[in-house]
N, C-alpha and C positions, 0 to 999 in steps of 0.2 A: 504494500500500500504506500506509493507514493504523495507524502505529508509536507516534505521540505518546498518552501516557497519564498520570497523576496517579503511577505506581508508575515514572515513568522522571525525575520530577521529584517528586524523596521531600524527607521534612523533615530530613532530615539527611546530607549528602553525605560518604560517607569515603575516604579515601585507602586502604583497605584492601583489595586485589586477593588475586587469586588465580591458578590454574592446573590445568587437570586434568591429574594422572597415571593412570597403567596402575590402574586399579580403586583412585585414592584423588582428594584435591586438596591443593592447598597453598596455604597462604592467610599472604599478608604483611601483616601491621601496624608499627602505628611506630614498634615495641618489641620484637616476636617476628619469627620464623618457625614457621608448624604444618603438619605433615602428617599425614592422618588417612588409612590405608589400609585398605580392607575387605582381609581377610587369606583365605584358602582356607579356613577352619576359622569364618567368618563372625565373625570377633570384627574389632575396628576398633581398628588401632593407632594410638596418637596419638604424635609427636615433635616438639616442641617448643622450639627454638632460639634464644636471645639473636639478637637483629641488633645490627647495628655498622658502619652504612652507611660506605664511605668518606668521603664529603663532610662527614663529621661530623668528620673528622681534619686535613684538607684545606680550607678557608672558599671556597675559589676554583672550589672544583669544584662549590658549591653554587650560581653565580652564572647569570643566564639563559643557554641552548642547552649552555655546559658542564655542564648537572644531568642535559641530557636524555641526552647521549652516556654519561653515568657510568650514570645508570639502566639504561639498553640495555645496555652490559655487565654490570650485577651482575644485571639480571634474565634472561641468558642462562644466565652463572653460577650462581644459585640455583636457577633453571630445571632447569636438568640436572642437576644434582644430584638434585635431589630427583624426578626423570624416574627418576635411576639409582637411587635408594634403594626407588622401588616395586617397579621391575624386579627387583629380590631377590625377594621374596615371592614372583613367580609364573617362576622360573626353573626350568628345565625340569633334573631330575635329570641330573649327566652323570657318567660312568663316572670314579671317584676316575683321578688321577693325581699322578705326581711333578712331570711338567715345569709348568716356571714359563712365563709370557709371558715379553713379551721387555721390555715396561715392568716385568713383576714384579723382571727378575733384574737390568738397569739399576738402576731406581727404588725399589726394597725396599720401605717403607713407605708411600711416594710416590708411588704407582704406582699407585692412585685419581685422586690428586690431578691428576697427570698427562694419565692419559687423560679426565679432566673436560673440563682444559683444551686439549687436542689437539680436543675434541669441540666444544666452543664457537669454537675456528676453522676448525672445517672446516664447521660451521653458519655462518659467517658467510661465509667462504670463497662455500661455495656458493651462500647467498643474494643478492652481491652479483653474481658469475655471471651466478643463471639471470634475478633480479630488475631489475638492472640495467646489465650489459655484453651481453644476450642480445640483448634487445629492439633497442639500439642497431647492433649488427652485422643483425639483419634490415630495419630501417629503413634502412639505409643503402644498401640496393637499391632504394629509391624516390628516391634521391639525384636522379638525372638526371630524375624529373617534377616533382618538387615545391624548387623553388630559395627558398624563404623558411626560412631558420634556425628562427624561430619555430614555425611548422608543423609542419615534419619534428620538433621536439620533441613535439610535440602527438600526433604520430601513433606518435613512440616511446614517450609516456606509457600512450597508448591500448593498444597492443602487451605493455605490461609489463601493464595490467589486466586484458587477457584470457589472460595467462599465467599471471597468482594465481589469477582466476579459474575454469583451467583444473585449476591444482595442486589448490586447496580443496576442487572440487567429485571432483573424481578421489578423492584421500585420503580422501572422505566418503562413499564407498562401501566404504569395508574395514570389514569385519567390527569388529577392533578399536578401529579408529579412532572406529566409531559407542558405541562404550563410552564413549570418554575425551571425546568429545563430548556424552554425556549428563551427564558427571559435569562439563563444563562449563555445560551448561544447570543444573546443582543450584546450583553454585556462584554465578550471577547471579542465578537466583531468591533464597537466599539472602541474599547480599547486599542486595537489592533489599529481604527484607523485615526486615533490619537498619536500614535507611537510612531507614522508616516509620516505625520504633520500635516493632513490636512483637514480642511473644515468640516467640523461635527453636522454634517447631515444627515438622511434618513439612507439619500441616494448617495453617498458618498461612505457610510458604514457598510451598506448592502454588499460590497464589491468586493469584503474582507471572509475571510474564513471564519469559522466557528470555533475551531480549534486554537488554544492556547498552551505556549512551552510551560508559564508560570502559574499555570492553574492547580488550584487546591485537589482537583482530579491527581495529576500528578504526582502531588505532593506525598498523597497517600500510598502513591503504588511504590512511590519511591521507601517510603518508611518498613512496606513489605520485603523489600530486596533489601535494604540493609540491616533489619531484622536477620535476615537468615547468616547474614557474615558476623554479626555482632554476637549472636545467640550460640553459635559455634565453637566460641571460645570456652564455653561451659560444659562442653560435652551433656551428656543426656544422663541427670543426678534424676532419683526419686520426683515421684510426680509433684510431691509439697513443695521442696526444693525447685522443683522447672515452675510450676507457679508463682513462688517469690522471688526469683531470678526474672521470670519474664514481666512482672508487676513492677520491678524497678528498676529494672532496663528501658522499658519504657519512652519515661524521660529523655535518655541518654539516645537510644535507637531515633525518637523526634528532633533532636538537636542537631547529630549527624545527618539527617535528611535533609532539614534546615538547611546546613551551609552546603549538603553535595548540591541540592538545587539552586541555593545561590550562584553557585560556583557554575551550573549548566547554563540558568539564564542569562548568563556575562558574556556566554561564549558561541560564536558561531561554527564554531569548529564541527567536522562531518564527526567526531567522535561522540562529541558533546550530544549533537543531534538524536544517534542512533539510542544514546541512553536517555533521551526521552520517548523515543518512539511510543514504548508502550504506554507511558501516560496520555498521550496522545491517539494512540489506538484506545481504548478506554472509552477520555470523551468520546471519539466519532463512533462508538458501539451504542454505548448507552447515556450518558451524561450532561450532551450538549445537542439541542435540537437549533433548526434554522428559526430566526423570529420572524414574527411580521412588523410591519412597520408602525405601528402603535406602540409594539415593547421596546421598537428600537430608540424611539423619541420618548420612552422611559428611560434607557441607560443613557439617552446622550444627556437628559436632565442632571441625574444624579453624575456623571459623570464631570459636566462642566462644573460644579458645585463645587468641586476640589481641589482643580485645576492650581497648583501656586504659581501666581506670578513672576516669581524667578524659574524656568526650566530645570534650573541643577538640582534644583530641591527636592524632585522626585525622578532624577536620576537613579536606574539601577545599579 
């Protein structure tokens, strides 16, 4: 599958990402937060938020594989949020009431707040679960054929990729899902023809691909493949021990991904390329639909909203 193109190696690389929500996106720069949500009534709300990274308060947290573990939390953090702030718009009428939740009448005011963060652990919870304690408890049935430590990771890596595999493409058939997937495809075309330099039109993003190098697609599949080299080092100890092993690796295995991705979107190299292919096979399987031209004057909204004035500033 021929993917390498002049629009995937643009003149100007930014750090400027984004996310699709429920019939909007969100798009972060190195200054703001925006989110741009087509509304039921077809008008496009925009909201617009000061950032205030941690690692800008903290110098240590800015330092290599420490940046990548702090980013993975604030972008699950910002993530859901602003997942829950679309959610409002198309939530479904429900019949007034008195009673309060049970975080309402605990947490009062807080009680947003809260269940954000209850939700971003129970997403991580689960991700390390089904992503990386799963895989290992069924490999572990192949224990008695295959006696080389190395291997049986290999064949647990494998395991985990046909599990993502299995999730992405499942999830890629909901109805809804193919929405927030188109408004992912808006947001990289978008992008892509940000990163050309020229003008944010509807005709002028159309002409760009769907596919992106620095997409959070990527990023995962990347964390899978260096899982398997990282995980190796531990050979194959009791199953308690590969679960505390692989719970606190973690971290460490997210950081590493971090910077090898840093390190691929810098580079146009045909090497570089080839080691993201598969994140990019991925999107064009399941992850990234073509938009129409409503979602795309959604991402070019949220998009211009972040834009800095000076160019270097969201230099890659």
């Amino acid at each position: 599958m021929k993917l390498k193109s002049s629009k995937i190696n643009p003149k100007h690389k930014t750090t400027i990402g984004g996310q699709a929500l429920i019939e909007g996106i969100m798009m972060r720069g190195p200054n703001d937060i925006s989110i741009a949500i087509r509304k039921p009534n077809n008008d496009i709300e925009l909201k617009v938020d000061k950032l205030n990274p941690i690692k800008n308060k903290y110098k240590f947290l800015g330092w290599p594989i420490i940046r990548g573990v702090v980013s993975l939390v604030e972008s699950l953090s910002i993530g859901t949020k602003a997942l829950m702030y679309s959610a409002e718009f198309y939530e479904e009428e429900e019949a007034e009431s008195d009673k309060e939740t049970f975080t309402q009448r605990v947490f009062k005011d807080k009680a947003q707040d809260v269940e954000m963060t209850l939700s971003v652990i129970i997403s991580v919870v689960l991700a390390v679960g089904i992503f990386m304690i799963l895989p290992s408890f069924i490999t572990n049935f192949a224990k008695s054929k295959i006696e080389n430590h190395i291997l049986l990771n290999l064949v647990e890596g494998l395991i985990r990729i046909i599990i993502f595999f299995i999730y992405v493409i499942a999830i890629s058939k909901m109805e809804d899902i193919k929405r927030v997937f188109e408004y992912h495809g808006a947001e990289h075309k978008t992008i892509h023809c940000y990163e050309n330099e020229e003008e944010l039109t509807v005709e002028n993003v159309k002409k760009y691909s769907i596919l992106h190098p620095r997409c959070g697609t990527s990023f995962l599949f990347m964390v899978m493949i260096i899982s398997v080299i990282v995980l190796s080092f531990f050979g194959w100890p009791n199953p308690l021990k590969r679960v505390l092993i692989r719970v606190l690796m973690f971290p460490v295995i997210a950081g590493i991904s971090y910077e090898v991705n840093r390190f691929i979107g810098r580079s146009n190299s045909s090497f570089c390329y080839y080691i993201s292919l598969p994140g990019l096979m991925v999107q064009k399987i399941a992850t990234v639909r073509e938009p129409d031209d409503g979602q795309i004057e959604v991402a070019i909204k949220a998009l211009e909203a972040v834009i800095p004035q000076n160019r270097e500033d969201d230099k890659w």
